[in-house]
C-alpha positions as semicolon CSV with decimal commas, in nm:
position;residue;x (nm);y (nm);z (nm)
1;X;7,415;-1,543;-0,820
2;X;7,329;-1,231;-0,603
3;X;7,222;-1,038;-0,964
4;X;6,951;-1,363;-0,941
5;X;6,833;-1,356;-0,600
6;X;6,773;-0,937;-0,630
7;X;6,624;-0,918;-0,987
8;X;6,313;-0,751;-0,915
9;X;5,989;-0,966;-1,079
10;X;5,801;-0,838;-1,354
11;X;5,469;-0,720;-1,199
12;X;5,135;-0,523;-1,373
13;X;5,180;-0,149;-1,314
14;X;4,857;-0,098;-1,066
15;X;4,520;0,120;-1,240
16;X;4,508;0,458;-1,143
17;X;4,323;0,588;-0,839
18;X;4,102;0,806;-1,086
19;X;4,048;0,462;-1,295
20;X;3,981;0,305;-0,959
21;X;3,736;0,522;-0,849
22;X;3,530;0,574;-1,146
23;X;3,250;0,307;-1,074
24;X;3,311;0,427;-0,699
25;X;3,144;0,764;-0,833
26;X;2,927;0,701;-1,056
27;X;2,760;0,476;-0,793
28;X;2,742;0,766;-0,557
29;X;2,611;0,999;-0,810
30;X;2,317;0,751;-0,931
31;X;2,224;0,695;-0,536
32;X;2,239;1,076;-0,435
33;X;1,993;1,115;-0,811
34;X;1,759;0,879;-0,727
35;X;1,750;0,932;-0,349
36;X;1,690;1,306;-0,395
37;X;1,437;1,212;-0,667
38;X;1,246;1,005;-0,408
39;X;1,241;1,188;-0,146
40;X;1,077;1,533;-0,302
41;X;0,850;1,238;-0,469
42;X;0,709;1,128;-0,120
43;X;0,703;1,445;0,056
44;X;0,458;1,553;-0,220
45;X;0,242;1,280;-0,174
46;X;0,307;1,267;0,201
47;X;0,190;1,592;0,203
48;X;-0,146;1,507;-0,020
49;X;-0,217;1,225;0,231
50;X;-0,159;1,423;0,535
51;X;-0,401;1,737;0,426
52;X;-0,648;1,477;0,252
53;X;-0,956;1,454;0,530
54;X;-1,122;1,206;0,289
55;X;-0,839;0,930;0,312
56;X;-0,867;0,665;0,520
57;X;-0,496;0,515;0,381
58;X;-0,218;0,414;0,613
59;X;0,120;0,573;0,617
60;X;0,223;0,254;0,455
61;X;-0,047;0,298;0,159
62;X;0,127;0,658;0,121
63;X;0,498;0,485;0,108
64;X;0,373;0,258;-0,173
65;X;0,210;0,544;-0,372
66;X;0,538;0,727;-0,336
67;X;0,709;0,450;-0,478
68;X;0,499;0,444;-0,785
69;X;0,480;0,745;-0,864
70;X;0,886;0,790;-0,859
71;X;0,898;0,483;-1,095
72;X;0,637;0,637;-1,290
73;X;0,790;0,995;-1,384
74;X;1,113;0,757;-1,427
75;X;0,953;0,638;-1,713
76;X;0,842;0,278;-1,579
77;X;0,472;0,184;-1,650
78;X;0,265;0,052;-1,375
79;X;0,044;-0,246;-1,396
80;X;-0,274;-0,200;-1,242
81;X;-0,612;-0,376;-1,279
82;X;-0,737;-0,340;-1,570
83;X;-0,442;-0,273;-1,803
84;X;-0,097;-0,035;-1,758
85;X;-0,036;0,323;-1,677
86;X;0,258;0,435;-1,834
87;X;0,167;0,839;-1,873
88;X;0,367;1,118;-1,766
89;X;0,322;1,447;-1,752
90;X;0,649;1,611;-1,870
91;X;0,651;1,866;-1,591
92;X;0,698;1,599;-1,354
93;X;0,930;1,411;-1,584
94;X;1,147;1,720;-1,549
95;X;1,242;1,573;-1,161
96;X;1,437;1,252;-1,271
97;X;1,610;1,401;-1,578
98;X;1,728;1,726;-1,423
99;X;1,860;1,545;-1,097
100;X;2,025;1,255;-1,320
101;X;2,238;1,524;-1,585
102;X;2,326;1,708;-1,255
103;X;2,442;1,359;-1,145
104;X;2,647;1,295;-1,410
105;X;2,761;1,627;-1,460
106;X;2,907;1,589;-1,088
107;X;3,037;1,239;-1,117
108;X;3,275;1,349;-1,459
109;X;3,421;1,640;-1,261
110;X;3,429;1,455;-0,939
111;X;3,626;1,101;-1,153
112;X;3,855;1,370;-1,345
113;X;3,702;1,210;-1,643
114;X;3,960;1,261;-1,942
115;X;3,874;1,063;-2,245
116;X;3,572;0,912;-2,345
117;X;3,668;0,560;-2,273
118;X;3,652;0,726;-1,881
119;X;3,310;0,884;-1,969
120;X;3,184;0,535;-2,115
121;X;3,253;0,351;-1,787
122;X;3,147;0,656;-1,618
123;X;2,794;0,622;-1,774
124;X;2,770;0,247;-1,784
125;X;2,812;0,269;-1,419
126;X;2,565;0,505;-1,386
127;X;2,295;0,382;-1,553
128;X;2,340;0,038;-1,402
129;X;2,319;0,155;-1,019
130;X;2,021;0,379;-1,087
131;X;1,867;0,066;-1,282
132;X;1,870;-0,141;-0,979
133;X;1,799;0,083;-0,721
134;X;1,466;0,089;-0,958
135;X;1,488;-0,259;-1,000
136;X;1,468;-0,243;-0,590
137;X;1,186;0,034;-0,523
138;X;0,935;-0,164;-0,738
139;X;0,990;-0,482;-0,528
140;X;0,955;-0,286;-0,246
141;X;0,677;-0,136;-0,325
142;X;0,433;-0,360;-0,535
143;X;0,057;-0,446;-0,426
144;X;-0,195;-0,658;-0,538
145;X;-0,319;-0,335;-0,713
146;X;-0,044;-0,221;-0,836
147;X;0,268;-0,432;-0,939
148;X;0,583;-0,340;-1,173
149;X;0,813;-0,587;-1,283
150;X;1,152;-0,534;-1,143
151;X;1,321;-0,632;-1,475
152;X;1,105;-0,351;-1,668
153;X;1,215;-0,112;-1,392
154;X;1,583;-0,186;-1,392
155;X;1,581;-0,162;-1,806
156;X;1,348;0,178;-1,839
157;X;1,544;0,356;-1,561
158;X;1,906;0,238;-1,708
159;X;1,863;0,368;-2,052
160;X;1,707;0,688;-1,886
161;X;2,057;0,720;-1,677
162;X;2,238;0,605;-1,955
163;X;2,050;0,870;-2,207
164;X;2,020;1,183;-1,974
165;X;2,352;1,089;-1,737
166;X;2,556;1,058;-2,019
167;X;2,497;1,368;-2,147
168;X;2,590;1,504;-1,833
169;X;2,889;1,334;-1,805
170;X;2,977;1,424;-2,185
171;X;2,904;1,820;-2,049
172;X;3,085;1,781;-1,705
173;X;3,411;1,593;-1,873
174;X;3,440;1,854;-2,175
175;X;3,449;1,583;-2,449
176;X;3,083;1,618;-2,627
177;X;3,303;1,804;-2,909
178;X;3,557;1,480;-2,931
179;X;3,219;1,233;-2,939
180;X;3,080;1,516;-3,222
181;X;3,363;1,505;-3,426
182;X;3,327;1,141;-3,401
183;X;2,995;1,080;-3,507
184;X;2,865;1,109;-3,882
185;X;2,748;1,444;-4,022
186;X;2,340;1,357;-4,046
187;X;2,348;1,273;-3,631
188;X;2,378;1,576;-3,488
189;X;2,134;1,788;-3,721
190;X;1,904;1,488;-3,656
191;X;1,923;1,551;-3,293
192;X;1,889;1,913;-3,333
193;X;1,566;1,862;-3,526
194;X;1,477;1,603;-3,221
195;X;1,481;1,879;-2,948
196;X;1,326;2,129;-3,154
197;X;1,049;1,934;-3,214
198;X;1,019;1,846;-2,835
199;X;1,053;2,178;-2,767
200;X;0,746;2,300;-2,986
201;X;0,533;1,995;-2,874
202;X;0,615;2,127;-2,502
203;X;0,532;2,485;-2,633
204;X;0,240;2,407;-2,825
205;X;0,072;2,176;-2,511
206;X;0,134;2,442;-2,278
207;X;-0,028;2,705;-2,509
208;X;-0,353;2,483;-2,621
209;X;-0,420;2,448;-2,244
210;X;-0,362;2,804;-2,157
211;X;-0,578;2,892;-2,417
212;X;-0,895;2,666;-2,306
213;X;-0,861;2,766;-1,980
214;X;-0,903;3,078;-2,066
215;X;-1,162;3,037;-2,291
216;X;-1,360;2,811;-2,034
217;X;-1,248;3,048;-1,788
218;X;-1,598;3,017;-1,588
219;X;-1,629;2,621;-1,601
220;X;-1,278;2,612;-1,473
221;X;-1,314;2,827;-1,152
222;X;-1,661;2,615;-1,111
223;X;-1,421;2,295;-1,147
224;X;-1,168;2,435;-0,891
225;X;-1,404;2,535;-0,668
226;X;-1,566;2,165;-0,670
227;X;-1,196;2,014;-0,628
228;X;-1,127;2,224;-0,348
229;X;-1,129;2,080;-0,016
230;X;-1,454;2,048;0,190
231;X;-1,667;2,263;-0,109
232;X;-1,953;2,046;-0,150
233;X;-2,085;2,216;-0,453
234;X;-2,013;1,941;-0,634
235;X;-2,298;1,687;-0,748
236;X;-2,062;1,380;-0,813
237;X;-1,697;1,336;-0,697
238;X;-1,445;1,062;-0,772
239;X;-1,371;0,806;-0,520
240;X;-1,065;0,560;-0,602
241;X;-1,188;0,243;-0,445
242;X;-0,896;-0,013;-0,317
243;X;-0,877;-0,294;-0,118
244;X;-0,887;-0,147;0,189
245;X;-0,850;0,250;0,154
246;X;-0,961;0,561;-0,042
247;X;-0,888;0,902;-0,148
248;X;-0,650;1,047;-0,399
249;X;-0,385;0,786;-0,267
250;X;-0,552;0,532;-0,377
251;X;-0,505;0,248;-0,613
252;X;-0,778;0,203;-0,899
253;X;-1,009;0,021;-0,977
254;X;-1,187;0,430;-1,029
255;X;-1,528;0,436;-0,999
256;X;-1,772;0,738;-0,984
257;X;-2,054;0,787;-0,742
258;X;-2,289;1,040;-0,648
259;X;-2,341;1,256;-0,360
260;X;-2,650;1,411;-0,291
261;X;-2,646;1,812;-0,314
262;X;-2,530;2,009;-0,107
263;X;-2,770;2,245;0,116
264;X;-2,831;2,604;0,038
């Protein structure tokens, strides 16, 4: 009788704390990625509004912009009227990609990530908080200019995360040799090729444009000269033409109009 009233009951051995704590991370990581992200996004256009004595815009009008543009060099096309802007420069793509492998670089050594059953969940969780705090800046910011689809922004930013963070959490963990040996033979030549091409399309843009500038090299300075604030050597500038604002900030509709020259 008393070897029945003290037999201890047969319970589930609790997860680990590292196990526990993985989503816990990742989340962090993905927030601290895309808040840094944002935040050097709208102090550069912050920045362009403030200096910008053309723009009538509100502070709000910059906010929106901001949020745009960080979808935008995310990889998330706009809709504006007209059709959809979904072209980014790759200098300003660098932003989101080096800020989300330095995220999950720091979330595999922060999780003690082990195996890569850890780094799967690791990633997963990753790319799903970054994909809806996407999913929550285009809400936030849509206009009747300029409108993206929270679903498209919660699916383009997750397999960016997913893509870029889990390489970083591959490099930060130490098991991108265990998913190698895992693959077949043809992948990891075919991703070789992949960035080498990249690579040379990078090198090869950079070098075409170098080149015309400095074969245009007096058109250019003219063309500087007429961008530059408060020239007025210009005879036409561009004026983007919202709603209720202009300026550089502004939404399109773009439409060109002509100034009358400037005195001599």
């Amino acid at each position: 009788m008393t070897d029945l009233l003290t037999r201890p009951t047969s319970r589930q051995p609790p997860a680990p704390a590292h196990l526990r704590s993985l989503p816990l991370v990742a989340t962090a990581s993905a927030g601290c990625a895309a808040g840094i992200g944002l935040a050097v996004v709208t102090a550069v256009v912050l920045l362009a509004w403030s200096t910008d004595p053309a723009s009538s815009a509100g502070a709000s009008v910059a906010l929106h912009a901001a949020g745009h543009a960080w979808l935008l060099v995310c990889g998330v096309p706009l809709d504006v009227p007209g059709g959809r802007l979904g072209l980014v420069p790759l200098g300003a793509a660098v932003l989101p990609v080096a800020l989300l492998w330095r995220a999950g670089v720091a979330a595999a050594k922060a999780a003690s990530v082990a195996d890569l059953r850890a780094a799967a969940q690791v990633t997963a969780a990753l790319a799903a908080a970054y994909g809806v705090l996407a999913a929550t800046v285009a809400a936030l910011a849509a206009t009747p200019a300029v409108r993206v689809a929270p679903l498209r922004a919660l699916v383009g930013a997750s397999v960016l995360a997913a893509v870029v963070g889990g390489a970083g959490v591959l490099r930060g963990s130490g098991r991108a040799g265990a998913l190698a040996v895992r693959l077949p033979a043809w992948v990891p030549g075919l991703l070789a090729a992949a960035a080498a091409g990249l690579l040379v399309l990078a090198g090869t843009g950079a070098l075409l444009v170098g080149t015309s500038l400095g074969w245009h090299a007096g058109r250019s300075e003219l063309l500087i000269r007429a961008l530059a604030a408060g020239s007025g050597c210009s005879r036409s500038t561009l004026h983007c033409c919202p709603t209720r604002s202009s300026g550089p900030l502004a939404s399109p509709p773009v439409q060109v109009s002509r100034s009358a020259p400037a005195p001599r």
